[in-house]
C-alpha positions, -999 to 999 in steps of 0.1 A, spaced: -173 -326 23 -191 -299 2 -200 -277 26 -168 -277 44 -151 -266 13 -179 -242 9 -169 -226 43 -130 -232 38 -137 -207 6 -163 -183 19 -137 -178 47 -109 -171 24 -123 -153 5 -139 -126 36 -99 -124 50 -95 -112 12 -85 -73 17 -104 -54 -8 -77 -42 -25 -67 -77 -41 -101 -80 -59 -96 -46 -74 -62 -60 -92 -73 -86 -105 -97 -62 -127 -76 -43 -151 -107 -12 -151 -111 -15 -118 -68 -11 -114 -72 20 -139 -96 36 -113 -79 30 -80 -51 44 -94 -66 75 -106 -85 81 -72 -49 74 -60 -35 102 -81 -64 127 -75 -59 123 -34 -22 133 -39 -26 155 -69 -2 139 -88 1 146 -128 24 126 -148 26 124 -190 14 95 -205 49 72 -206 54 86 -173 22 80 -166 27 44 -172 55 35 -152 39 45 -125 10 27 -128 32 -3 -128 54 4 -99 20 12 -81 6 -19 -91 35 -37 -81 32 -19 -42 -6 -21 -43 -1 -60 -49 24 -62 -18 0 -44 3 -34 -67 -7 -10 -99 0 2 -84 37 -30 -74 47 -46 -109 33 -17 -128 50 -36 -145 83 -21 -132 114 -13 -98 104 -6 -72 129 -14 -43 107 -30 -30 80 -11 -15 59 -17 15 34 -5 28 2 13 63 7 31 87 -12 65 56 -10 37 36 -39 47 54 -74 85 58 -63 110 40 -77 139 27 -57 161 53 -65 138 81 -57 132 61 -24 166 55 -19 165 101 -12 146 94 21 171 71 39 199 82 56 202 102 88 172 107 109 177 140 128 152 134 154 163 95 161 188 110 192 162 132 208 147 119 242 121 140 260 129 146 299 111 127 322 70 143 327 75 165 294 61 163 259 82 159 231 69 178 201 81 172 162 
């Protein structure tokens, strides 16, 4: 009975994405998101600063549970969407202009 709750564990915890463990350390949170800023060099003030960090957090923890969820189709990634807040997403929906385009049959279509 031991050892099968040994393996039930070990297996949890290997479907785990990496992403989850670094929330649940508050230092190794501060980091991630830092190496996130730096890749999209991103500058905030500090109360700025803050709220971003949360409404990262908050995507960063949707992310670690959908990629940890068993089954999943895709990985999913943070992009530039993760220190938005609604209302600044809410700037990139609306009318697509390339959703009506179709390509002629044997050609390329090129965005």
């Amino acid at each position: 009975m031991i050892l099968l709750l040994s393996l039930l564990v070990t297996v949890s915890y290997a479907r785990e994405d990496p992403l989850k463990a670094i929330l649940r350390s508050p230092t190794q949170t501060l980091r991630a998101y830092g190496r996130y800023k730096a890749s999209r060099h991103l500058r905030f003030g500090p109360t700025e600063d803050r709220m971003r960090l949360g409404v990262w957090r908050r995507a960063a923890s949707l992310v670690a549970a959908e990629n940890s969820r068993p089954g999943h189709s895709a990985d999913l990634e943070l992009n530039f969407f993760a220190v938005m807040t609604n209302e600044e997403r809410r700037q990139y929906l609306g009318m697509n202009a390339t959703s009506g385009m179709k390509a002629l049959p044997g050609s390329v279509l090129y965005l």
